[in-house]
C-alpha positions as CSV (number, residue, x, y, z in Angstrom):
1,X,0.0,0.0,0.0
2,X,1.1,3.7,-0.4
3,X,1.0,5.2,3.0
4,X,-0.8,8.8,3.1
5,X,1.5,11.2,5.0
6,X,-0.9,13.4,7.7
7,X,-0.8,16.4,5.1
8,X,-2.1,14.2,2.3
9,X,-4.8,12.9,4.9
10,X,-6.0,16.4,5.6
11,X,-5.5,17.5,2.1
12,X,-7.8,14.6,0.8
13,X,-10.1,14.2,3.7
14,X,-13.4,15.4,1.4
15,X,-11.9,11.9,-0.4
16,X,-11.6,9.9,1.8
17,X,-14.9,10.5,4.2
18,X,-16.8,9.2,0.9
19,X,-17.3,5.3,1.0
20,X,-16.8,5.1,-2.7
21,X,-13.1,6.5,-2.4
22,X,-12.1,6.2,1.3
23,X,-8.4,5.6,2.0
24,X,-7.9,2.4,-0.1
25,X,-9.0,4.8,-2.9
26,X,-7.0,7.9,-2.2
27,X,-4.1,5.3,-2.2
28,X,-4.7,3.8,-5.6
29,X,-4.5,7.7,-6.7
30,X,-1.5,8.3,-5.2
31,X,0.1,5.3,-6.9
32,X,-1.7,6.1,-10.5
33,X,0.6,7.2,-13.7
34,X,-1.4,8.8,-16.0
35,X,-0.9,10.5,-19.4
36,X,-2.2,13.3,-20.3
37,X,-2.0,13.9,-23.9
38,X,-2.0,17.9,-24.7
39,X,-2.0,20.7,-21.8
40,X,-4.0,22.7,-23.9
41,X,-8.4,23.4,-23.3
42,X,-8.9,19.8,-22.6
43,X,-6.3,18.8,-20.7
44,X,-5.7,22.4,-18.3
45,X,-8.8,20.9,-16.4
46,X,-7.8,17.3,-16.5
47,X,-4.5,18.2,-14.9
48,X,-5.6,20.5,-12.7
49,X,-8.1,18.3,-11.3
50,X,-6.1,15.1,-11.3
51,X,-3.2,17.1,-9.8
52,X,-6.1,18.3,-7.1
53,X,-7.3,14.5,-6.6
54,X,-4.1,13.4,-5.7
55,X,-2.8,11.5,-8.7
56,X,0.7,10.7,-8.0
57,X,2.3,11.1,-11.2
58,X,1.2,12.9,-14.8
59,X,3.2,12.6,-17.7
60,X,2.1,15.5,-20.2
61,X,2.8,15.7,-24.0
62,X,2.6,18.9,-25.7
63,X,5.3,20.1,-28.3
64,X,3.6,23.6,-28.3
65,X,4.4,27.1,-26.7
66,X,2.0,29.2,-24.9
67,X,0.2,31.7,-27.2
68,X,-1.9,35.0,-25.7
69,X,-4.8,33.0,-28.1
70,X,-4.4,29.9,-25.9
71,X,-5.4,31.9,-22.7
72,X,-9.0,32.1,-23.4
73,X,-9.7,28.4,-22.8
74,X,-6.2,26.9,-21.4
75,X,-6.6,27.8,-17.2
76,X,-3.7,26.2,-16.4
77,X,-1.5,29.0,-18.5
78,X,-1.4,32.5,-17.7
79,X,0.1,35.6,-18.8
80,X,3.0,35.7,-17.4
81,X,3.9,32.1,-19.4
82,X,2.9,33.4,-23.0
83,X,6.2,31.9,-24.7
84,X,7.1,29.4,-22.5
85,X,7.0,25.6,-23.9
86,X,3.3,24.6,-22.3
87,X,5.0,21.5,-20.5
88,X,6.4,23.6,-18.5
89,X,4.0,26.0,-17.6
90,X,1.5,23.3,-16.9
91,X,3.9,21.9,-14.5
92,X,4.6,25.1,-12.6
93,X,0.4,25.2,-12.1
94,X,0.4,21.6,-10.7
95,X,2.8,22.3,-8.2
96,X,1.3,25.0,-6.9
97,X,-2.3,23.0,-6.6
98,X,-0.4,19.9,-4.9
99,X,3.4,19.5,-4.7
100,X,3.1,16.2,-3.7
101,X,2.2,15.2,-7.8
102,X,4.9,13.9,-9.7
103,X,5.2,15.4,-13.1
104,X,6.6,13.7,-16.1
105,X,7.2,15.9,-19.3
106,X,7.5,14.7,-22.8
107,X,7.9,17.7,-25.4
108,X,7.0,15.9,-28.3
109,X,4.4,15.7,-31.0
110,X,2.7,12.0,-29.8
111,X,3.2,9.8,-33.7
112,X,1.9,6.3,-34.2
113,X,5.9,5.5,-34.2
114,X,6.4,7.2,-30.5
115,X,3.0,6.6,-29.1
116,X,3.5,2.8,-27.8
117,X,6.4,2.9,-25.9
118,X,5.2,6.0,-24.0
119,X,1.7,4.8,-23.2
120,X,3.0,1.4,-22.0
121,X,5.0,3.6,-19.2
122,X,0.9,4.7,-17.8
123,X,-1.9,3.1,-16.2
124,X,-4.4,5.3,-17.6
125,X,-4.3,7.8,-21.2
126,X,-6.6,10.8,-21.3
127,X,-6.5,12.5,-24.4
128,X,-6.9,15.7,-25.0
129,X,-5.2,16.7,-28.5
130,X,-7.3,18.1,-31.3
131,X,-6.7,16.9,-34.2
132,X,-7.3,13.0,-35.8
133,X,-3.9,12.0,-36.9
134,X,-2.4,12.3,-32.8
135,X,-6.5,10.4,-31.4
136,X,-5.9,7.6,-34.1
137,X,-2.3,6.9,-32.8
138,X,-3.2,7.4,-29.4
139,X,-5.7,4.8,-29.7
140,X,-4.3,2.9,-31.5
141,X,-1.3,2.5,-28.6
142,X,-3.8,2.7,-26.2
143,X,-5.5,-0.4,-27.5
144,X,-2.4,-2.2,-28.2
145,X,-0.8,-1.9,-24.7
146,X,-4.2,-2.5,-23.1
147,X,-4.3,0.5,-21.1
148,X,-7.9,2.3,-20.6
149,X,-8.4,5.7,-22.7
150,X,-10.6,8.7,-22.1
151,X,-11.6,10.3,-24.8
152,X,-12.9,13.7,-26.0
153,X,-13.5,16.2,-28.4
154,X,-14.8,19.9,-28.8
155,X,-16.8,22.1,-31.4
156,X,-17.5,25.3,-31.3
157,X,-20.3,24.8,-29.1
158,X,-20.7,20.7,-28.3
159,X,-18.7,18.2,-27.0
160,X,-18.6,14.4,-27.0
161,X,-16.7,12.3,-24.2
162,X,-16.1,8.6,-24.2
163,X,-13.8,5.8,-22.7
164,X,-12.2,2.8,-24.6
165,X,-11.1,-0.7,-23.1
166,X,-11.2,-2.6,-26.5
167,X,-9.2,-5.2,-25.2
168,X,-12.0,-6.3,-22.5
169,X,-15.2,-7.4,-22.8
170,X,-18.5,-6.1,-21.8
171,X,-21.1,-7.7,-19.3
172,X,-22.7,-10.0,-22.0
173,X,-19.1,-11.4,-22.5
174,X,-18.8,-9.5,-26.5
175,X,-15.8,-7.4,-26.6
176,X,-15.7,-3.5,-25.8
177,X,-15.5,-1.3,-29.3
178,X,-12.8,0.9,-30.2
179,X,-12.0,4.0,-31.2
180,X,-12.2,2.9,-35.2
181,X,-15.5,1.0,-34.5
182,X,-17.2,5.4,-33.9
183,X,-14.8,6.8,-36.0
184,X,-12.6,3.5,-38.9
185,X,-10.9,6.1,-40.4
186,X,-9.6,10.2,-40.6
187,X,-11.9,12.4,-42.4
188,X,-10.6,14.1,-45.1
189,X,-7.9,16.7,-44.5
190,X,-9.9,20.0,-44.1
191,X,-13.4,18.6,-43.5
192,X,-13.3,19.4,-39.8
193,X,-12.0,22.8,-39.4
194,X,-9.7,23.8,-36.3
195,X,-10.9,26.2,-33.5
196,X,-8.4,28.7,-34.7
197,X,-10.4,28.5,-37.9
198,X,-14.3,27.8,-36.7
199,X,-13.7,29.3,-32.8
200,X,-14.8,27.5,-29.6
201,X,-16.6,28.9,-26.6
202,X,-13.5,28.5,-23.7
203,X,-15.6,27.4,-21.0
204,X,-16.9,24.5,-23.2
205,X,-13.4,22.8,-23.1
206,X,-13.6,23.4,-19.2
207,X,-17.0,21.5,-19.1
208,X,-16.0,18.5,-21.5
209,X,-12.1,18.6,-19.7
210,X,-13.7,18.1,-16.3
211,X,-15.9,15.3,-17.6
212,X,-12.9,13.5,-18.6
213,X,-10.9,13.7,-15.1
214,X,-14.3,12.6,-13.8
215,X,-14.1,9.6,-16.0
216,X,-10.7,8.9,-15.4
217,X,-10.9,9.0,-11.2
218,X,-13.7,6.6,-12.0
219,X,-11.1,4.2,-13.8
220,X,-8.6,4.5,-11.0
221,X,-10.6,4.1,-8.2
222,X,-13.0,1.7,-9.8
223,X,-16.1,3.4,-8.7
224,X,-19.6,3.9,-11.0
225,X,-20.1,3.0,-14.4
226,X,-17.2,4.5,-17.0
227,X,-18.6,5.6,-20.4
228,X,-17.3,2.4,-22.3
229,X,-19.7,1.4,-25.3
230,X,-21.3,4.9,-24.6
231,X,-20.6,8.7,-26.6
232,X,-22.2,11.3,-23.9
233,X,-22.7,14.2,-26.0
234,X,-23.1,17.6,-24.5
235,X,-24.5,20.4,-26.5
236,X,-23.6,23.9,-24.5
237,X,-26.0,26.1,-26.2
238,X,-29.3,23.9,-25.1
239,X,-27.8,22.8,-22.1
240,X,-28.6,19.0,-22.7
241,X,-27.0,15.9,-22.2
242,X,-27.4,12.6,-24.6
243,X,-25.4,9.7,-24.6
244,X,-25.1,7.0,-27.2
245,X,-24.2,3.7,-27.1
246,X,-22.4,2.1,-29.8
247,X,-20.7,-1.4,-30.3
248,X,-18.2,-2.9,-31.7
249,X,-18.4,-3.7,-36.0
């Protein structure tokens, strides 16, 4: 077991007085390695909020600089970091919320060549990047090395969230779907615009980032029902929650 030091028992005690979490819960926290892939509007909450939970080590991959752009949606920057590398300014956040978080930078761009040997090194991937080419080799990996992965993705206005364990099976004893079973291959280059080109509402990525760290303290502490087999899609402007299941092909 990973012994909680009497700071880490104060710090978590609105953990560990839940049943669901407790201190056999805070503990698996403490011990967790996850990866965090881009510190940018999805993953500034997921870090922050992990970091906050007590998750004992995040590995971040970003190759990216802070821009003044970024600072609309990306919390876990601020002024003072425009033009520093966002590793590092993400890092500087995390240990001001809790210096007791290992952090584990890798400035890289995360390739289908790279990705497996990193994700192997976590427990848990959360995935945060925004574009298809980094989710298909992230899930790829993720599938390949067996390790859980929470996914997400932003419009301008909407948001979708998901987790994939492909490499289990459900209840009724059929295997879990995967990433290429909602989406077998990248659209065409183009199709889906950027938010630098089509814009994005910055407390949306706060909303759907949030969602994800949920879904990912679920995983670790093995609590509630993860979103496996199921899209939940939120749509900001009508304030509505859907979910949809899906299989695998």
């Amino acid at each position: 077991m990973t012994a909680l030091t009497d700071e880490e028992l104060e710090r978590y005690a609105r953990h560990i007085v839940l049943p669901e979490i407790g201190g056999a819960g805070q503990q698996r926290l403490k011990r967790a390695r996850v990866l965090v892939i881009g510190a940018g509007g999805l993953g500034a909450p997921v870090l922050e909020y992990l970091a906050a939970a007590g998750v004992g080590t995040l590995g971040i991959v970003d190759d990216d600089s802070v821009s003044l752009s970024n600072l609309q949606r990306q919390v876990i920057h601020g002024t003072e970091t425009v033009g520093l590398a966002k590793t590092d300014s993400a890092k500087a956040t995390i240990a001001r919320i809790n210096p007791h978080v290992a952090v584990e930078l890798h400035n890289l761009r995360l390739t289908a060549d790279n990705a497996p040997a990193l994700v192997a090194r976590y427990d848990i991937v959360v995935d945060g990047s925004d574009n298809f080419e980094t989710r298909f080799a992230v899930a790829d990996a993720c599938a390949a090395e067996k390790r859980p992965l929470v996914h997400a993705a932003v419009g301008r206005f909407d948001g979708s969230v998901t987790v994939l364990k492909p490499f289990e099976t459900g209840t009724d004893g059929s295997p879990n779907p995967s990433y290429r079973d909602l989406f077998p291959e990248p659209p065409p280059p183009g199709l889906v615009p950027s938010c630098a080109v089509a814009g994005v509402l910055g407390v949306l990525t706060g909303v759907v980032g949030t969602l994800q760290a949920m879904e990912a303290i679920k995983l670790i502490a093995g609590i509630g029902e993860p979103l496996v087999g199921r899209l939940l899609l939120y749509d900001a402007l009508a304030a509505r929650f859907d979910t949809i299941r899906y299989k695998r092909n």
